[in-house]
N, C-alpha and C positions, 0 to 999 in steps of 0.2 A: 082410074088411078085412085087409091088410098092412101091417104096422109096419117099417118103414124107420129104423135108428138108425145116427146115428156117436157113437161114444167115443173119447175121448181115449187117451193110454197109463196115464193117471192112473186112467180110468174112467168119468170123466165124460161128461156127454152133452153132444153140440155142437150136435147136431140132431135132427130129426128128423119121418116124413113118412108120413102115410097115404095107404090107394092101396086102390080095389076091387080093381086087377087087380097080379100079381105076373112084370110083362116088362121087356122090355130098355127100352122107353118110360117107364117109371116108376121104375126103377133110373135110366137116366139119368139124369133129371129130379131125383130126390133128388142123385144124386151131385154135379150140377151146381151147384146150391142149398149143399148142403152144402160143397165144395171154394171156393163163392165167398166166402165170409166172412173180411172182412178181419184179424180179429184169429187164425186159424186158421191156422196154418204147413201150407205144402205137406208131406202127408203122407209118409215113405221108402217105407211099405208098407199097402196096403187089403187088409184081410183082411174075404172074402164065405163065405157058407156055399157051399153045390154047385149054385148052382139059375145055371139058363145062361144067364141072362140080363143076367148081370154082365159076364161076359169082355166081350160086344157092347157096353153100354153104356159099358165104360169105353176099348174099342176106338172107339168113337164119337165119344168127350171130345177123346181123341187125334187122332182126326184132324182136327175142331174147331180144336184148338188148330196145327196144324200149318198148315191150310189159313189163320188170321188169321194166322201169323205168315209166308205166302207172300205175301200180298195185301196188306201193309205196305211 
C-alpha cells in the first residue's frame, strides 16, 4: 500500500489517498481529488519526492485543463 498526502504550508493535512500501486494513474487521480476541493487555494508550488510518476501525472492535469478550457 501507498500513502498519498497533501499538506498545507502550515502542515496540515488536506488529503489524502491509498493506492496498491505507486504510477502516474494513481498519482493522478490523488492529485486531482486533492487539487479539487473548494476551500483549498490553487497551490504556487507541489513538492513530490523522485518517483516519475509525478511529472506525468501532473503533466496530464495540465493538459486536462488546457484541453476544457479549448472546448469552451
Amino acid at each position: 500500500m501507498y500513502l498519498y498526502r497533501a499538506v498545507d504550508s502550515d502542515g496540515d493535512t488536506i488529503d489524502f489517498f491509498l493506492s496498491k500501486a505507486r504510477d502516474a494513474k494513481s498519482a493522478r487521480r490523488f492529485l486531482k481529488k486533492a487539487l479539487a476541493f473548494s476551500y483549498v487555494v490553487r497551490p504556487s508550488v507541489i513538492t513530490v519526492d523522485k518517483n516519475p510518476a509525478y511529472p506525468i501525472a501532473i503533466q496530464q492535469l495540465k493538459n486536462e485543463k488546457k484541453c476544457r478550457k479549448a472546448s469552451k
